[in-house]
C-alpha positions in Angstrom: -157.0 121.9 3.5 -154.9 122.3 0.4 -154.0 119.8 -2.3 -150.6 119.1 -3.8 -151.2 121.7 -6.4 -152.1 124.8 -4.3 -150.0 124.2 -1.3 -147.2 126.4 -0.2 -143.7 125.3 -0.1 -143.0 128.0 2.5 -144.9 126.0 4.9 -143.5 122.5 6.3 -146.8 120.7 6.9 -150.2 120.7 5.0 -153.1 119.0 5.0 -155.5 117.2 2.4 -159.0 115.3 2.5 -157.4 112.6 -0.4 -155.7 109.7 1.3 -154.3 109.5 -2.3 -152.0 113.2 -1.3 -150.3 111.3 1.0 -147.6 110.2 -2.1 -146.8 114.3 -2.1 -146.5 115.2 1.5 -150.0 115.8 2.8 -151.4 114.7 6.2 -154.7 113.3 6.2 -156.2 114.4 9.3 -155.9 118.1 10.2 -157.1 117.2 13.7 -155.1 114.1 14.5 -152.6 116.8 16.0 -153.1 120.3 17.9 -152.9 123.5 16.0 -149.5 125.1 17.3 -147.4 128.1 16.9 -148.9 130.4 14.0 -150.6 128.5 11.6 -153.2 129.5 9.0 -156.5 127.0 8.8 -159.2 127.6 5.7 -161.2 124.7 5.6 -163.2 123.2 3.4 -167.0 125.3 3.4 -168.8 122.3 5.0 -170.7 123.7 8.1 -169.8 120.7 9.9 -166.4 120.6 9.0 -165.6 124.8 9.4 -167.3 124.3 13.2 -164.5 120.6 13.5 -161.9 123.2 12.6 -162.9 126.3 14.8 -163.0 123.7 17.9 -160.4 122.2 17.1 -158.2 126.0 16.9 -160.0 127.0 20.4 -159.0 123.6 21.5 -155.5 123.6 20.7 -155.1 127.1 22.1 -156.7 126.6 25.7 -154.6 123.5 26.1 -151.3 124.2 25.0 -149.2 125.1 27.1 -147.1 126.9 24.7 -148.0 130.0 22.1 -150.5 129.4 19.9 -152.1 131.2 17.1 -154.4 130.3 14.4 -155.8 132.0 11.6 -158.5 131.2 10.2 -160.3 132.1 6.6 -164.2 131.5 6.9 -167.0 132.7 5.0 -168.8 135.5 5.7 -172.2 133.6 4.7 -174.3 137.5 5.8 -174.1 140.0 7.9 -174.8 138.2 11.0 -172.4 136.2 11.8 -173.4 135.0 14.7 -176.0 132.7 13.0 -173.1 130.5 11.9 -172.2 127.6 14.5 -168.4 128.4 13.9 -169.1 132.2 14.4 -171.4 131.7 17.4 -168.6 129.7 18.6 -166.2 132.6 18.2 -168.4 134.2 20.0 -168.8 132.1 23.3 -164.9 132.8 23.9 -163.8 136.3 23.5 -160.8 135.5 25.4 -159.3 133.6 22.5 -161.2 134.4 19.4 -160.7 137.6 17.8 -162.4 139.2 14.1 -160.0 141.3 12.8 -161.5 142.1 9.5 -163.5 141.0 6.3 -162.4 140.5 2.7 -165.5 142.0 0.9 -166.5 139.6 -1.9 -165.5 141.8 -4.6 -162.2 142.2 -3.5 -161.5 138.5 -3.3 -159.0 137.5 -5.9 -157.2 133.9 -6.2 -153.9 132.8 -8.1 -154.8 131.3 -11.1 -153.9 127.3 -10.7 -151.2 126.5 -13.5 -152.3 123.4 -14.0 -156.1 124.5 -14.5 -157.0 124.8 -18.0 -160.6 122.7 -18.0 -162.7 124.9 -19.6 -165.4 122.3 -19.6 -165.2 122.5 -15.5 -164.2 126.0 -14.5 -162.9 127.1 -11.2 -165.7 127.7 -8.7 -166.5 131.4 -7.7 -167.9 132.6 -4.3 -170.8 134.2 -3.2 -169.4 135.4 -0.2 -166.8 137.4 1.7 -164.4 136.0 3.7 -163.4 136.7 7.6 -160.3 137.2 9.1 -160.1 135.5 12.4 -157.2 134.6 15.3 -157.7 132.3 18.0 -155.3 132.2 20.3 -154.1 131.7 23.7 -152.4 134.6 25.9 -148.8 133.5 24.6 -149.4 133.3 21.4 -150.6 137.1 21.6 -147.9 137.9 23.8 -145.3 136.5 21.3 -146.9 138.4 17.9 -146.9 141.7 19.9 -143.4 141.0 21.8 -142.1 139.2 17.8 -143.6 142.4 16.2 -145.7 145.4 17.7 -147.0 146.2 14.2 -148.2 143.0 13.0 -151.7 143.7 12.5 -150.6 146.6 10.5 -148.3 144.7 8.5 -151.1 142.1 8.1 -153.3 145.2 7.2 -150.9 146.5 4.2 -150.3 142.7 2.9 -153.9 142.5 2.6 -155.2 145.9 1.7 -158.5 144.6 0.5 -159.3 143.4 3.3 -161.7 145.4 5.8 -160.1 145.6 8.9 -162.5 145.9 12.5 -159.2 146.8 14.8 -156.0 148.8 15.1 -154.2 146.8 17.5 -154.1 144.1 19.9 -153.5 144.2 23.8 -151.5 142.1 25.6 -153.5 141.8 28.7 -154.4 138.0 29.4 -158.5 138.8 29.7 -158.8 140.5 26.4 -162.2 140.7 25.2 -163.9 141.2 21.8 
């Protein structure tokens, strides 16, 4: 979700939970369509609404027929990740879901909004880390390695806080976590 203040440009299509958005661009309903190609997704942190969006990835994946990626940005609530329904999700479909690293909370660091100058109302800050992970079908795999063998390197320097859990990523269509 984004808002017409925090979007990137870069990217054709966003998505926004105001109706009122609409005026600037913004879709209404991230899940009205499938996740396709490479897309990032870093929902709202509503339980209910981070486990809609990790389906809703693994959905889009399975049934497309075409390559898919999706990378999503979810908190990192504890250690044990698997005590999160999105996470446990993850978990239940190695095949397409991958962790490839954490963003320890200390190293998380936003762009300041421009517009933002409440001082009444600051900015929230987290209490948590954040987690790095694709979900993908066999193509969309395919197509990062085949687009780019060093990818998750590249990913690696562009994010260098981040704490990364694997070197590379194998082609082979029954990859498992």
């Amino acid at each position: 979700m984004a808002s017409p203040l925090d979007h990137d440009p870069k990217f054709p299509h966003y998505w926004s939970e105001h109706p009122r958005d609409k005026v600037f661009g913004a879709n209404t309903n991230a899940f009205s369509s499938r996740f396709s190609e490479s897309s990032i997704c870093h929902p709202i942190y509503h339980d209910n609404t981070m486990l809609l969006a990790t389906r809703h990835a693994v959905y889009s994946a399975a049934v497309s027929t075409e390559e898919t990626a999706t990378f999503m940005l979810l908190p990192s609530w504890n250690k044990d990740m698997t005590t999160n329904p999105y996470a446990s999700l993850c978990c239940k479909y190695p095949h397409m879901c991958k962790f490839l690293g954490t963003i320890p909370l200390k190293q998380l660091q936003y762009a300041k909004v421009p517009c933002w100058n409440n001082i009444q109302i600051p900015l929230s800050r987290h209490s948590w880390g954040l987690q790095v992970i694709a979900i993908w079908n066999t193509k969309g795999r395919v197509c990062l390695n085949a687009h780019n063998n060093d990818w998750l390197k590249e990913l690696a320097k562009e994010i260098p806080e981040a704490k990364w859990e694997i070197q590379n990523i194998h082609n082979h269509p029954y990859q498992t976590a």
